[in-house]
C-alpha positions in Angstrom: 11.4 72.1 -49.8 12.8 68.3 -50.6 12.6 65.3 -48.3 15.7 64.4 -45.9 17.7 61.8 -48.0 16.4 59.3 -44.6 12.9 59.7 -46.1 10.2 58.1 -48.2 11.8 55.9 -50.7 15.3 57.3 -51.3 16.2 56.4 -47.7 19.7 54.8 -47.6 19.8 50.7 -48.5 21.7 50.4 -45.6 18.7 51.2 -42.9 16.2 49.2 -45.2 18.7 45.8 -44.7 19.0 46.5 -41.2 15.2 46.0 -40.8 14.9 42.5 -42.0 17.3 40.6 -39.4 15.0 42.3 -36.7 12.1 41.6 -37.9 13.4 37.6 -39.0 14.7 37.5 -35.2 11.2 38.5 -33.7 9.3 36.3 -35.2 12.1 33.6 -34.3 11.1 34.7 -30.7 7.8 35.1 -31.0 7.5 31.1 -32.6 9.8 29.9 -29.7 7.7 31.4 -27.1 4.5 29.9 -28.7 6.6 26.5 -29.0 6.9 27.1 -25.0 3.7 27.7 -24.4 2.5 24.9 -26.6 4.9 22.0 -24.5 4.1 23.8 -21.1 0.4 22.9 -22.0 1.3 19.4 -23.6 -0.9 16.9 -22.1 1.9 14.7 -21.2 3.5 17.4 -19.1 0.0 17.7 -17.1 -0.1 13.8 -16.5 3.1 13.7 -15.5 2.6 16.3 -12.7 -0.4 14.8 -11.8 1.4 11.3 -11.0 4.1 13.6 -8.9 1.2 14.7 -6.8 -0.1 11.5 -6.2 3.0 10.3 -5.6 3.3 13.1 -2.9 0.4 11.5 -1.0 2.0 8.9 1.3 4.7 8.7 3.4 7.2 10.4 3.3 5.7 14.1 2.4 1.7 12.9 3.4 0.3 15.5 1.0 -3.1 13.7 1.3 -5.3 16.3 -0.2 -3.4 15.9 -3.1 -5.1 13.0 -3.9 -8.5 15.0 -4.5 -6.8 16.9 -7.5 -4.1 14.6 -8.8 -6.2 12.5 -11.8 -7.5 15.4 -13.1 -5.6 15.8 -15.7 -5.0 11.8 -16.8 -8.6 12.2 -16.8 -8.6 15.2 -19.1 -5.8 14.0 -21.2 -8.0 10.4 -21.5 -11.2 12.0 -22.1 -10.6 15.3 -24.0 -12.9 15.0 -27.1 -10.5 18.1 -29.0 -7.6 15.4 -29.2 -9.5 12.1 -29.0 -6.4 10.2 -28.3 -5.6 7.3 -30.0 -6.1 4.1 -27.9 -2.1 3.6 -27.6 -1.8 7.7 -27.1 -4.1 7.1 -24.1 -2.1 3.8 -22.9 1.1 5.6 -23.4 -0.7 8.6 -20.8 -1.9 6.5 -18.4 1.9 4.9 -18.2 3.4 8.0 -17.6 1.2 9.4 -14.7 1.0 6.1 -13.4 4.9 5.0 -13.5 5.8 8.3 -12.2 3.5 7.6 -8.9 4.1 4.2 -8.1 8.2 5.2 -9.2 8.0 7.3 -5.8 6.3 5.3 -3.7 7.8 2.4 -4.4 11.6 4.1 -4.7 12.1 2.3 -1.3 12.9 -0.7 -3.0 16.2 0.2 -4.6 17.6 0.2 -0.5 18.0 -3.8 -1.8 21.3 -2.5 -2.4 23.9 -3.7 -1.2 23.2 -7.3 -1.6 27.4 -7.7 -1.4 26.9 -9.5 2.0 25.0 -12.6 0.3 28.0 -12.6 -2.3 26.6 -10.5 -5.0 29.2 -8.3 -6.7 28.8 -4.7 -6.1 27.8 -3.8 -9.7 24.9 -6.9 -9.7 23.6 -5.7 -6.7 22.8 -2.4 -8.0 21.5 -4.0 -11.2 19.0 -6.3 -8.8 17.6 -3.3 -6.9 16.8 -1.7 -9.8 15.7 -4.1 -11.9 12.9 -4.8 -8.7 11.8 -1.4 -8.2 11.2 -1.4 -12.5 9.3 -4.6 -12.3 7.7 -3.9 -9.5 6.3 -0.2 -10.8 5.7 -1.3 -14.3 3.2 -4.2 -13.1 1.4 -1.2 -11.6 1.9 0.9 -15.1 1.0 -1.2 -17.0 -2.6 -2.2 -15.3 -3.3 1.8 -14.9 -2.4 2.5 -18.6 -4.6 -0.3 -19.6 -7.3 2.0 -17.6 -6.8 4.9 -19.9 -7.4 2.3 -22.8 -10.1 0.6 -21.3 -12.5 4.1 -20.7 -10.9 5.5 -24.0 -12.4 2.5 -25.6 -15.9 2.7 -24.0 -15.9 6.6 -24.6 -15.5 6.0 -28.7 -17.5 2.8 -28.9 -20.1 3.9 -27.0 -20.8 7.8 -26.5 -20.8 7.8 -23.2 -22.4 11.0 -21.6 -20.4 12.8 -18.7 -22.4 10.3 -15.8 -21.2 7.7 -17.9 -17.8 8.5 -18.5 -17.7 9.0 -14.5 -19.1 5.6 -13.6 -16.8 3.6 -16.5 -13.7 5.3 -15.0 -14.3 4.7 -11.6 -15.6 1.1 -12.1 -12.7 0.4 -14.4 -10.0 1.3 -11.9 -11.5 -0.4 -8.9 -11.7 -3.6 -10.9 -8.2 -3.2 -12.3 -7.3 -2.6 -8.5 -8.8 -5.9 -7.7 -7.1 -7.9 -10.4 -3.4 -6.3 -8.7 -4.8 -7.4 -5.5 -5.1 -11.0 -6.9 -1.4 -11.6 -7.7 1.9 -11.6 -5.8 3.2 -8.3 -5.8 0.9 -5.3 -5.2 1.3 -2.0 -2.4 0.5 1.4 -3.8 -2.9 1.2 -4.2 -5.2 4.7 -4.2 -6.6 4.0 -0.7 -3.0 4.2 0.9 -3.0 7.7 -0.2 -5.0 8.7 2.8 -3.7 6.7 5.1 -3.4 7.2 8.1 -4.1 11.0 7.6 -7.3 11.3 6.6 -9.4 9.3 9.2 -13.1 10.4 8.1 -12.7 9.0 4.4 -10.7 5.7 5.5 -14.4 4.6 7.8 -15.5 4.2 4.3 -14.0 1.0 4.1 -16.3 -0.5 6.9 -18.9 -0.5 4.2 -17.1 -1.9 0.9 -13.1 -1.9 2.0 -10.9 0.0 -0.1 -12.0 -0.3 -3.2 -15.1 2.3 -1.2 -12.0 4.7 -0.7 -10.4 4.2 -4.2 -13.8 4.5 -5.8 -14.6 7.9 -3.8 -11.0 9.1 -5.1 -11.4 8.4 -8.7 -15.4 10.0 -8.8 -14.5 13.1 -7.2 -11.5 13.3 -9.5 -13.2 12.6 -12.7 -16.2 15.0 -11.7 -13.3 18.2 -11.3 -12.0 16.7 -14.6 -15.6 16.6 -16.7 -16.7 20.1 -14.8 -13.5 21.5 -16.7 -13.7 20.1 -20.0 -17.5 21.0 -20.3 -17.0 24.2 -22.4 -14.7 22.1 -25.0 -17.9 19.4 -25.9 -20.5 20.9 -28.3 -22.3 24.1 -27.1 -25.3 22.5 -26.8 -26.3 21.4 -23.2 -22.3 22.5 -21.6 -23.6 24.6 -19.3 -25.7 22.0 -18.2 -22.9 19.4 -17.4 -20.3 22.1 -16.1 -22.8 22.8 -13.4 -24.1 18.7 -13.1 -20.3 18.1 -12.4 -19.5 20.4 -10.3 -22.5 19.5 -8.3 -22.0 16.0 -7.9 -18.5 16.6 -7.2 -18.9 18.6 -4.0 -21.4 16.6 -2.8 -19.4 13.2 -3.0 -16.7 15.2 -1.5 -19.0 16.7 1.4 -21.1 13.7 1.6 -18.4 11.0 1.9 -16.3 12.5 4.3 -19.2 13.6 6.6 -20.9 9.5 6.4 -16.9 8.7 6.7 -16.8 11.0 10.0 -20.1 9.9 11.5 -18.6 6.2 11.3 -15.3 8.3 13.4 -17.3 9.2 15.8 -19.4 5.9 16.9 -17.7 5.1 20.2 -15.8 2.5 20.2 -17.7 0.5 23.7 -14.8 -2.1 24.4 -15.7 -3.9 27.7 -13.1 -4.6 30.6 -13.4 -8.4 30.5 -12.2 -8.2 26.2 -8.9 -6.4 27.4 -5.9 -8.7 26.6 -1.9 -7.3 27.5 0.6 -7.8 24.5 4.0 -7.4 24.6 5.7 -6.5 21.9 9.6 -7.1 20.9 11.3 -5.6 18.2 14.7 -6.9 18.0 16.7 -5.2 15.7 19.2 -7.3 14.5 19.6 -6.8 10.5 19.2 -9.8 8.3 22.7 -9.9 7.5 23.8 -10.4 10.9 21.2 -12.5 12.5 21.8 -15.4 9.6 25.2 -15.9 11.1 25.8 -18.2 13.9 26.6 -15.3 15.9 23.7 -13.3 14.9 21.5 -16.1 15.5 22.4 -17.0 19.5 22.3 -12.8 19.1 18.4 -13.1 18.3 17.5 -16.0 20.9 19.7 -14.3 23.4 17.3 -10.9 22.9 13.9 -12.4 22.2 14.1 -14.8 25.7 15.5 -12.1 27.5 12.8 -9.1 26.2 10.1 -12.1 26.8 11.5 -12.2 30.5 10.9 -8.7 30.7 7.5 -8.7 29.5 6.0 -11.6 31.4 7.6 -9.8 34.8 5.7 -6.3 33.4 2.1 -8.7 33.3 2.1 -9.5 29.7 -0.9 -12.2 28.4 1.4 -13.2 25.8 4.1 -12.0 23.8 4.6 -11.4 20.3 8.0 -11.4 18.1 8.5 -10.3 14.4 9.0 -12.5 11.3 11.8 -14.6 11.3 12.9 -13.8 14.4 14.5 -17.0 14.9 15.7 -17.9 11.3 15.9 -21.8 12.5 13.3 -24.4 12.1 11.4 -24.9 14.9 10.7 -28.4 15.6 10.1 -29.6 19.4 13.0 -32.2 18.9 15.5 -29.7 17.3 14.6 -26.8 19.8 14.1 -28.7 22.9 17.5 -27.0 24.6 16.4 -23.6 23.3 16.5 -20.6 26.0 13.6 -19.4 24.5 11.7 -22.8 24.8 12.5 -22.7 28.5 11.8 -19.2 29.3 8.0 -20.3 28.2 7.9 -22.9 29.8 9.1 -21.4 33.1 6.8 -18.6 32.7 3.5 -20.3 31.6 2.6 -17.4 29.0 2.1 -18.0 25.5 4.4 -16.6 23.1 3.8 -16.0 19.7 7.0 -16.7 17.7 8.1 -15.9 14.1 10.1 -18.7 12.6 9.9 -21.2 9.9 8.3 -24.4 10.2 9.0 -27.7 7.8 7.1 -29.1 5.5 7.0 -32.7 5.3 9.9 -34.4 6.2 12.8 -32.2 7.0 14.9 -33.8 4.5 12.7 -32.7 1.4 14.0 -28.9 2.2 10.8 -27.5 2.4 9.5 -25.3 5.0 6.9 -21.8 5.7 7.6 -18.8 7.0 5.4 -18.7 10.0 4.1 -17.6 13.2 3.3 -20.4 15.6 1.8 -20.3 19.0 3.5 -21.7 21.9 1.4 -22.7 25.0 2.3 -22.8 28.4 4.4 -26.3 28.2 6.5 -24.4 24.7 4.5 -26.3 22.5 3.4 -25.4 18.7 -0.5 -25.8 19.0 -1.1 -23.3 16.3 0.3 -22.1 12.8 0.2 -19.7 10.5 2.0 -19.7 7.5 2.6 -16.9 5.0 0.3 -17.1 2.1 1.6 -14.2 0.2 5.7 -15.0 -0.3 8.1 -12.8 -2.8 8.8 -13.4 -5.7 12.3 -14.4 -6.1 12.9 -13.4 -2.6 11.0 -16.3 -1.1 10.0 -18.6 -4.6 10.9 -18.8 -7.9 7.6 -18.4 -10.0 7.6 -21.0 -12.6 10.3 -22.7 -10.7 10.5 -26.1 -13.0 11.3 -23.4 -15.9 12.9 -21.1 -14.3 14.7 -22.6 -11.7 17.8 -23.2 -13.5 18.1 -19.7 -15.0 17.7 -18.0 -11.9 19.2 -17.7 -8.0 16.3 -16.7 -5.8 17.7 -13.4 -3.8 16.8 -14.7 -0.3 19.6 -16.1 2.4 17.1 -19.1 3.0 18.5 -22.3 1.3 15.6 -24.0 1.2 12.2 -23.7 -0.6 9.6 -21.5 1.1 5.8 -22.5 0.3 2.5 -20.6 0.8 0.2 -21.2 3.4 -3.6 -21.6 2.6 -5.9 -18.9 2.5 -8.5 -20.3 5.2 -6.1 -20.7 7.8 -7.6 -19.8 11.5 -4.7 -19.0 14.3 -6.1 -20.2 17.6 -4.6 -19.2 21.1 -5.8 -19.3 24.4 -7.7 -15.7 23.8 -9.5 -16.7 21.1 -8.9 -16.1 17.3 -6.4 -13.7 15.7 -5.8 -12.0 12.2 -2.6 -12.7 10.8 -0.5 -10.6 8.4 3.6 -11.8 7.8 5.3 -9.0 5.8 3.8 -7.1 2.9 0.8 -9.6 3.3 -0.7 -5.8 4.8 -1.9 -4.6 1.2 -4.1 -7.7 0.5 -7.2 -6.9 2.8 -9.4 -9.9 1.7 -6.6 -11.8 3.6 -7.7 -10.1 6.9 -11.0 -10.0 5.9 -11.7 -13.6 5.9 -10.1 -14.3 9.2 -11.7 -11.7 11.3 -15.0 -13.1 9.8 -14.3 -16.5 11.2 -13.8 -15.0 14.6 -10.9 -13.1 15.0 -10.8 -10.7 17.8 -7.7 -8.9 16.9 -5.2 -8.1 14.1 -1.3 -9.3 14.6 1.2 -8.4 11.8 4.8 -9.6 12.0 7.7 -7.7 9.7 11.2 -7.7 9.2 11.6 -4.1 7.3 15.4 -4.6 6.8 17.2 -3.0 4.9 14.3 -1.0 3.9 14.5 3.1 5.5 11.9 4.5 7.4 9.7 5.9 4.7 8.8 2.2 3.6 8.2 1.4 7.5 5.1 4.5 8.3 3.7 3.0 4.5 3.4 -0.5 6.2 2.0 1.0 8.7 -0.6 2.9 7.0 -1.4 -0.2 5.3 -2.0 -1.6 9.0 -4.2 1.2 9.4 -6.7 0.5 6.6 -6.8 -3.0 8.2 -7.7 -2.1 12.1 -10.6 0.4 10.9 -12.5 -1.4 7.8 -12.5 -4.6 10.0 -13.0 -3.0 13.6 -10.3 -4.5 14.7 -7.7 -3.6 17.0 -4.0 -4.3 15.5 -0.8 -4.5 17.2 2.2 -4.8 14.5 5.8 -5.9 15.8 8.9 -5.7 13.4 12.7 -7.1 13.4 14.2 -3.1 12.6 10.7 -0.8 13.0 8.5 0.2 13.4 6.2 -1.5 15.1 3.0 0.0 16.7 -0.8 -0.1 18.1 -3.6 0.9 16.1 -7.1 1.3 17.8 -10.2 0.3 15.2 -11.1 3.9 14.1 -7.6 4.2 13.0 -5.9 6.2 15.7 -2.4 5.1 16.2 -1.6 4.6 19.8 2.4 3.6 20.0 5.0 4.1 17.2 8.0 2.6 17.9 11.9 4.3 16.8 13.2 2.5 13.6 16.4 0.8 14.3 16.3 0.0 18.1 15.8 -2.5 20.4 12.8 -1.8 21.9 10.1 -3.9 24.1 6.8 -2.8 24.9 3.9 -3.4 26.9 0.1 -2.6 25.2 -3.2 -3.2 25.9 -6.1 -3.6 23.6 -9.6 -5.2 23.2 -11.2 -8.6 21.3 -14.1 -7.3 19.2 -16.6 -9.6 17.9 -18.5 -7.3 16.0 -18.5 -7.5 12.0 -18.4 -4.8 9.5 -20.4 -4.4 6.2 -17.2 -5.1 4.5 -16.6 -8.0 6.7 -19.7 -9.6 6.2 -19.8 -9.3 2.7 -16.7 -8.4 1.2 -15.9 -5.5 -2.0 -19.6 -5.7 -2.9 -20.7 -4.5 0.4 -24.3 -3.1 0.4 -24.0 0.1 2.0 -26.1 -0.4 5.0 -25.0 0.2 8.4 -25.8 -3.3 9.8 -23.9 -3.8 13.3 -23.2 -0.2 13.6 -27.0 0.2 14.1 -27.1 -1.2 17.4 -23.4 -1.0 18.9 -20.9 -3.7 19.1 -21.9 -7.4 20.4 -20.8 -8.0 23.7 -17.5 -10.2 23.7 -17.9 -13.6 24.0 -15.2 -15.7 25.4 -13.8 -18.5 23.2 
């Protein structure tokens, strides 16, 4: 019996050609789905969600934890000995995961816009806002990139084991931390990812500040990253590393929150006669209005009248945001001022943000200050913004640059920094001083509250910024009150303003965009931290904590 004509090899040409488009189209498929595969895995896909999570740590979303996970795989990427990226392949890594998280937290800065009210066109404006959020984030990208160099460099010059790989990444970003820290513009630093959530790991900065909390950050990260890439190095001795690096991974995780928590728990001892009532005004009158004639009798009008209200409710002394009169203050030139004579009817001690000249008044130049006024309205002590903004505040470079460039600030005049050793005296004692984004720098706050500041005091304007950029100032604040031991009271022109006790806890949070006065009280401390005794380099000895705070001593 003969085949069907279907079979063996007489089967129609027909069928035969009808095979090959099928079998061209799977394997199309099958090399697209291996493509997909291949660019899901792409280590510049797992950077960049690694700088979304991080970016997901702060204010708004507060996704803390995140921060525990979210270098793993710039690490990884950095590290892997299978691809042994090139030194620019690793700068161009650390870029991405690090422009993509300072890109969100910084993305408050494009609310610059509209600038139309100080006469920029609509289109410029736009154009400013973002040209300052991609300045602002690519000074940050660039120094994390030069991370990924940095340990790239040491891992191919040197052969660095696993341990050494983890103490060259960690030391690398702590020091490239520091060098931000040093110039005019920095915010987003690794410690502000657990602020003010996690309370246990931010006690670390007691002992070495936050380069203690960044440094615990980057090690715990780094040991996930090296406990995953174990099997990948040469057979020999993997086993041995996956299991050292997963070791000494939990325990800095376990260890330095539970030394973190004990620090929590110490109790806090303030004593009756250190207490000290502050009022507090936030006046909420946007920039754009206050710098008009109107807006200005506006902001005296609201500041004498909320400094009535909180002498009457047994206020010490009162304390008003930055710029919160945008005149000079000089005792001739503010001698009719309501404010001036509500101090002096009342006898209490305000402490007022305003500017202050510099040399005569006819050379122009003046600081952005808070001053003290006693009980006769009288300026008898000043402190003046060290940390001003670039093109907000100064022009860098300005006998260069001065001609090419309008600085974006409503202030005619030149503003110049204060020094870095100033000491604010009132008639409580000594206070730490913070103006604006002067939060970040800790050293700042470090240095005053080791030449005898009781307190902390930080004075904001937060227009036109939105909320999201106010609770991260505040966070910052939070880092300050508990690696110093400080209490901190912060007041600002549009919120938020708040009360911070020294382990962190947040007391009173103010509603952004309100007028709002308020009456706190808190505590001079004169006790000093590891950190504050010896700065970054902190021994990690528990000095003062040993035996309780000192006893307050009055000024």
């Amino acid at each position: 019996m003969g085949l069907f004509p279907s079979e063996g090899k007489n089967r129609p040409p027909t069928v035969a050609k009808s095979e090959t488009p099928l079998t061209e189209r799977s394997a199309r498929a099958t090399g697209r789905t291996a493509q997909f595969r291949r660019g899901w895995r792409s280590p510049w896909l797992a950077v960049l969600l690694g700088g979304l999570l991080m970016g997901l740590t702060p204010d708004p979303v507060n996704a803390w934890p995140l921060a525990w996970i979210a270098l793993i795989p710039l690490w990884r990427a950095v590290v892997n000995p299978a691809s042994s990226p090139s030194l620019w392949r690793a700068f161009g890594l650390g870029c991405v995961w690090s422009v993509t998280y300072h890109g969100i937290v910084l993305s408050w800065i494009t609310h610059l816009h509209p600038l139309t009210w100080m006469g920029v066109p609509w289109l410029a404006s736009v154009g400013i806002a973002l040209f300052a959020w991609a300045f602002i984030t690519g000074l940050g990208t660039v120094t994390f990139g030069l991370w990924a160099v940095l340990l790239r460099w040491a891992i191919d010059r040197c052969g660095l084991s696993w341990a050494g790989r983890l103490l060259m990444g960690t030391a690398l970003w702590c020091l490239l931390e520091t060098f931000l820290s040093w110039g005019p513009l920095a915010w987003p630093f690794l410690s502000l990812t657990q602020s003010p959530g996690n309370l246990w790991i931010l006690h670390l900065g007691r002992l070495a500040g936050p380069a203690a909390i960044t440094a615990a950050i980057v090690a715990v990260n780094g040991c996930w990253a090296e406990m995953s890439l174990s099997p990948v190095w040469p057979k020999r001795g993997w086993g041995q590393a996956f299991r050292g690096a997963a070791l000494t991974g939990l325990l800095l995780l376990v260890g330095l929150h539970s030394l973190g928590g004990l620090l929590y728990q110490q109790p806090l001892s303030d004593l009756p006669e250190a207490a000290l009532q502050i009022g507090l005004i936030q006046g909420n009158i946007p920039t754009r209005e206050k710098l008009t004639p109107a807006g200005t009798r506006q902001a005296i009008t609201a500041y004498a009248d909320g400094y009535r209200e909180l002498v009457a409710q047994g206020a010490d002394a009162v304390l008003t945001p930055e710029g919160a009169i945008p005149e000079l203050w000089t005792s001739d030139r503010q001698r009719r001022s309501p404010i001036l004579q509500a101090v002096r009817a009342a006898g209490v001690p305000l402490w007022l943000g305003t500017f202050r000249p510099v040399g005569p008044i006819t050379n122009r130049e003046m600081t952005q200050s808070l001053v003290n006024l006693d009980a006769q309205g009288q300026v008898t002590s000043q402190y003046s913004k060290v940390k001003l903004v670039p093109l907000g505040e100064y022009i860098p470079f300005e006998a260069t640059l001065g001609r090419l460039i309008s600085r974006l600030s409503p202030v005619s005049s030149s503003l110049l920094p204060g020094s870095t050793d100033q000491i604010f005296a009132t008639p409580f004692g000594i206070a730490a001083i913070g103006i604006c984004y002067e939060s970040p720098y800790s050293e700042l706050f470090r240095r005053q509250v080791a030449d005898g500041a009781g307190w902390i005091m930080t004075a904001s304007n937060h227009d036109p910024y939105p909320a999201r950029m106010m609770r991260q100032h505040h966070a910052q604040d939070v880092l300050r009150a508990v690696e110093s031991d400080r209490w901190a009271v912060r007041v600002t022109n549009t919120g938020i303003s708040g009360v911070v006790t020294p382990h962190g806890e947040t007391v009173w949070l103010s509603e952004p965009n309100e007028y709002v006065t308020y009456l706190t009280q808190i505590y001079r401390r004169q006790s000093l931290t590891p950190y504050v005794r010896r700065g970054q380099l902190a021994d990690m000895d528990f000095g003062r904590d040993r035996d309780g705070p000192e006893p307050y001593r009055s000024p």
